[in-house]
N, C-alpha and C positions, 0 to 999 in steps of 0.2 A: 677292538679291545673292549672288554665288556667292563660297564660303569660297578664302583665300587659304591657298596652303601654308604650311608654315611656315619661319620664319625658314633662310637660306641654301641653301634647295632651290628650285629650279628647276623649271616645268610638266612639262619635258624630264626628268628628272633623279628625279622623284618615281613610279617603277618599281614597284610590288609585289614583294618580294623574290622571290615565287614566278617570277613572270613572266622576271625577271632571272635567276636560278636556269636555269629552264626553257629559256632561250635560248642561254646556255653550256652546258648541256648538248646541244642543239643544233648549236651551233659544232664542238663537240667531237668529236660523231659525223660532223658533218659531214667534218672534218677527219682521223679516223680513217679511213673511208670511201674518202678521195682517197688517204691513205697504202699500205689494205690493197691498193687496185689496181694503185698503183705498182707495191709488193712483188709483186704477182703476175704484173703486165705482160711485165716483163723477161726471169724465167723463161720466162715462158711462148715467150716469141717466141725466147727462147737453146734451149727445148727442140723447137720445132718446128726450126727454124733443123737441128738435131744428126739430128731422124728423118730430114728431108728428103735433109739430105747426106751419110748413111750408106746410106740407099737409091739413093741414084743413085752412091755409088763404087761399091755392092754389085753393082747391074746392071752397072757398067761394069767393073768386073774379070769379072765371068761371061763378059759377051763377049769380053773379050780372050782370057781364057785359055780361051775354050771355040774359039778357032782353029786349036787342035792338036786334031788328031780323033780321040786318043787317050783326052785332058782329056775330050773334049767327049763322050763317051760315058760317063766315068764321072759327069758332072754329067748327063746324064738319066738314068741308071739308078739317082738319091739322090737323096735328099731334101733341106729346107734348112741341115740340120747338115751334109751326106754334102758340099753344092757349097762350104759354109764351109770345111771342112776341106780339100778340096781346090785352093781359093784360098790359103790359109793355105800349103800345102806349097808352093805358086809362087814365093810372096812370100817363104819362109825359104830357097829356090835361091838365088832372086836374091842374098840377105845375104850365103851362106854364099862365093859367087862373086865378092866384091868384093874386092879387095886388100887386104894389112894399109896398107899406107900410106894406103889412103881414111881409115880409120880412125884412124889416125897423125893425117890431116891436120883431121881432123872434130875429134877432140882437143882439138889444139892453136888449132882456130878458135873452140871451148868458152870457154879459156881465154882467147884475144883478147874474145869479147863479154863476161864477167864482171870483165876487167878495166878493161875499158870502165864496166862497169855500178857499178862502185867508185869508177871516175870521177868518176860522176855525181854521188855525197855528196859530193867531197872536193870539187868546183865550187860545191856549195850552202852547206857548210861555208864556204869563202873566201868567198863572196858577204857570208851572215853575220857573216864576223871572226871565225867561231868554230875555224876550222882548228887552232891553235895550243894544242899539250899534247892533242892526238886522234892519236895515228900512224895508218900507213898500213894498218898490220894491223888493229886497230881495225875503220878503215872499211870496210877488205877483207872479212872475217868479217861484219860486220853487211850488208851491202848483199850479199853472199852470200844469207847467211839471207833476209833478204827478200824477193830476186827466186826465190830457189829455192823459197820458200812462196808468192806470191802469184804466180806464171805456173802452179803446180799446183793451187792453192785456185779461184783468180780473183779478181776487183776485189772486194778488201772490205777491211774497215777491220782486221780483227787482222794477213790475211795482207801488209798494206803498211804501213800507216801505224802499227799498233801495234806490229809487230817492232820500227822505229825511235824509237818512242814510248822504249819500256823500256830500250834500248840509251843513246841519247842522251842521254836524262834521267840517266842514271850519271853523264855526263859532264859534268852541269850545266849543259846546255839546257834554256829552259823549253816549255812545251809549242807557245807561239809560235811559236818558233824551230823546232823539228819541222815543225810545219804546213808553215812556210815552204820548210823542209828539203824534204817531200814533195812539196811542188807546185812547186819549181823541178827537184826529177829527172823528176817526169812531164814538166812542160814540153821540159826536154833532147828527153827521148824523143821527143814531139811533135814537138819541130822539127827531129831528124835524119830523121826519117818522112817532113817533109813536103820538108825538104833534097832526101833520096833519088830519093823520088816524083818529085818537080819536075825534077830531070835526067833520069832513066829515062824519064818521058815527053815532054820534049823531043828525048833522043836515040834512041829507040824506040818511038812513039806506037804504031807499029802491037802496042803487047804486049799493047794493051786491046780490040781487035777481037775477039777469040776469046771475050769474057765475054757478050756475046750468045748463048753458047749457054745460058749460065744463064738468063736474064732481059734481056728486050727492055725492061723499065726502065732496063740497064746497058750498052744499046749504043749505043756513042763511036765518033765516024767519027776517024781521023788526023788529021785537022785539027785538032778539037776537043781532044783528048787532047793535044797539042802545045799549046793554049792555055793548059787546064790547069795543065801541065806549066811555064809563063811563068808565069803567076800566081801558082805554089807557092815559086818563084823569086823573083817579082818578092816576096812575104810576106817572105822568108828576106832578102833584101838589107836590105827598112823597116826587120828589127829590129836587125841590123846594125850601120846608119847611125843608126838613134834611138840606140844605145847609144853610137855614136863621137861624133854630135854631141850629146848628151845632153839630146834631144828628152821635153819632155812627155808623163806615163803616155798609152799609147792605150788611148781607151776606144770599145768597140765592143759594144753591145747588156746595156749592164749589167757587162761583161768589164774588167776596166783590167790592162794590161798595163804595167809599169814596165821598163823598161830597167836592165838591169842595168850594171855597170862593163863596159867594153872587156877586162879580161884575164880577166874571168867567160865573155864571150863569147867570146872567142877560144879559150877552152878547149873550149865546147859545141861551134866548129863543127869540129872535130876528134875528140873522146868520141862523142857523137852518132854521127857517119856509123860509126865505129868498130865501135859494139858492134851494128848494124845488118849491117855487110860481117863481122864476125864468126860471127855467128850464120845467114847467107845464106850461109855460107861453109861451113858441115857438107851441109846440102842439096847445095852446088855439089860439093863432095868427093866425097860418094853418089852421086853423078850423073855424076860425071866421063864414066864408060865409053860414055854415051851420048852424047856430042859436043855437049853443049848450054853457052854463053855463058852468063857472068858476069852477065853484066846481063839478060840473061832469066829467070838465077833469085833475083835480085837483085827485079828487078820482080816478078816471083811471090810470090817471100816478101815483098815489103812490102806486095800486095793480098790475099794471103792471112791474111796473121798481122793484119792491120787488121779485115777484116773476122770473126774469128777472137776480137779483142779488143769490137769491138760488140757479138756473139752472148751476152756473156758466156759463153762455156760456156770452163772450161776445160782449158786446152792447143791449145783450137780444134777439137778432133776433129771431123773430118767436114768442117768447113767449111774450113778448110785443103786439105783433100785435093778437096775440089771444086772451090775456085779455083785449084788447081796445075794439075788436069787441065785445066781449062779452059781456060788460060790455055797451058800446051804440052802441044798432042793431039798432038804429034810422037811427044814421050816415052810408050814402053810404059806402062801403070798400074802396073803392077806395081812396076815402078823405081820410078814417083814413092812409091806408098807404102812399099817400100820406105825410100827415102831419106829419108821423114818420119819411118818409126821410126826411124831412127839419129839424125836430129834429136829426137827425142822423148826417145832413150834418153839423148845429151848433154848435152841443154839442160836436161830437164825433172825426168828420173825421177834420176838417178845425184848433181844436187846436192840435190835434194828427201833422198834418202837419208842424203847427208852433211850435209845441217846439221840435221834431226834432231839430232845427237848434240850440236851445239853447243846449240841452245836449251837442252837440259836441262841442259848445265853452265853455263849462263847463269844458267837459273833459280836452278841449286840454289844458286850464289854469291852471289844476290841471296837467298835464301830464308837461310840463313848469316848476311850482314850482317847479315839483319832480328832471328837469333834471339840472336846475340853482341851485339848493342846498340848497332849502329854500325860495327863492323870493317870495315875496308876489301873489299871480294870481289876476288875476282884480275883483275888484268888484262893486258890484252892490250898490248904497246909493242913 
């Protein structure tokens, strides 16, 4: 007669602790395992992603500017510092060549996307009820810092969501509300992206023809693109309409999408396309002298800067400058990157600079508070 266990265990349930032990440890590894790949995945395919497409702007400025047979004789008679350098002097002609008003107007379209991108809190803020006793400047300042740190970091959690984390929380949001906060500004951004997208390629489907030279994975006939292009549209009206008639969360693959209020949204579909034709608007400035359309470099920087955002690498280097070329072989190279570092220099590096100086007196008034016992840290109204 075979022994029964004892009282409240189970055949199932009556485990050997080692055994038990042994299998969470297991799990464990198992699951660190799937983590360490993650972690290495992305990188990995953002750092190919960057060799790939600094090698091929690298050949394709060689040949342009090896069309002057002046050029082209001092890049055979160097080496690969001697053609660098002398691509480099091309590209600083071009700069030095452009108007102060390009400049002027690259500025001022700086200043249109970041005020856009302040927007974007002050939308989330109302969403939440939390708007009221936050001023403008406040939000201004913090949603600076933020995009200025995380479009030069890249996607990670201190340069976005912790900038707003420590900001916020001053103001007596709880971490909740933050979250919330961050994934309805990404969403905005999303949905002016796909806004954009979705008209550009119905009213220019042909912009996507020329990315076949990249990758026959990416090449869309006119039709198709124009489909797209409906589809991106048809997205952008459902959420709309679910907001106006105040349609049940959509849930799509595990996704639940909740509808926000009508004057939440009415606000996105305005901020959104904004800070979008702002920041496509320094490119168009740089670019002016070559006689190229709004909306071709509208569509450029929205397929470029997307896939720029995928690659994680950033600021997008290299992959930006591949899908610009790509997408208008009209445009000299040179121009185009050209006109990306002044985008670089506007968008990227010159607010990265300026809020440096605010985190640290951010901190040091929270670090203050903490050592006076409570005192209030200064604030911004």
């Amino acid at each position: 007669m075979s022994e029964r266990p004892e009282r409240g265990l189970t055949e199932s349930s009556a485990v050997p602790p080692w055994l038990a032990l042994e299998s969470s440890v297991a799990t464990v590894c198992r699951e660190g395992n799937v983590k360490r790949i993650k972690d290495f995945f992305w990188p990995t395919v953002g750092l190919i992603a960057v060799v790939w497409s600094v090698r091929l702007l690298y050949f394709k400025l060689q040949s342009e500017v090896a069309a002057d047979p002046a050029v082209k004789a001092r890049l055979e008679a160097g080496g690969l510092w001697a053609d660098i350098q002398v691509i480099a002097s091309v590209i600083a002609e071009k700069l030095t060549g452009l108007p102060a008003s390009a400049y002027v107007l690259a500025g001022l379209s700086t200043l249109l996307a970041y005020a856009a991108l302040a927007w974007y809190d002050r939308i989330a803020l109302l969403h939440l009820n939390r708007h009221r006793g936050i001023s403008w400047l406040y939000v201004g300042v913090c949603s600076f810092v933020t995009y200025a740190l995380s479009h030069n970091i890249g996607a990670s959690v201190f340069s976005g969501g912790m900038v707003r984390f420590r900001a916020y929380t001053a103001k007596g949001l709880s971490a909740a509300e933050v979250a919330v906060l961050v994934g309805l500004c990404s969403f905005t951004f999303g949905f002016g992206t796909i806004l954009l997208l979705g008209g550009v390629l119905v009213y220019e489907p042909e912009i996507v023809a020329p990315l076949a030279s990249l990758s026959d994975s990416v090449a869309i006939g006119t039709g198709a693109a124009r489909w797209i292009g409906i589809a991106l549209l048809a997205f952008c009206a459902l959420y709309v309409v679910g907001a106006w008639r105040h349609l049940p969360p959509l849930k799509i693959a595990g996704f639940e999408l909740v509808y926000p209020r009508m004057q939440v949204v009415a606000r996105q579909l305005v901020a959104a396309p904004m800070e979008l034709i702002g920041a496509a608007g320094i490119i168009y400035f740089a670019l002016a002298h070559e006689n190229v359309s709004f909306m071709l470099v509208l569509g450029a920087f929205l397929l470029s800067f997307s896939a720029g955002l995928l690659s994680q690498v950033p600021g997008g280097v290299g992959v930006m400058e591949a899908v610009f070329l790509a997408v208008m072989p009209q445009v000299p190279a040179t121009s185009v990157v050209a006109a990306l570092l002044i985008w670089r220099l506007f968008y990227l590096i010159l607010p990265l600079i300026l809020s440096l100086p605010i985190v640290l007196l951010f901190e040091r008034s929270q670090l203050g508070k903490a050592t006076k016992g409570g005192a209030p840290p200064p604030q911004l109204h």
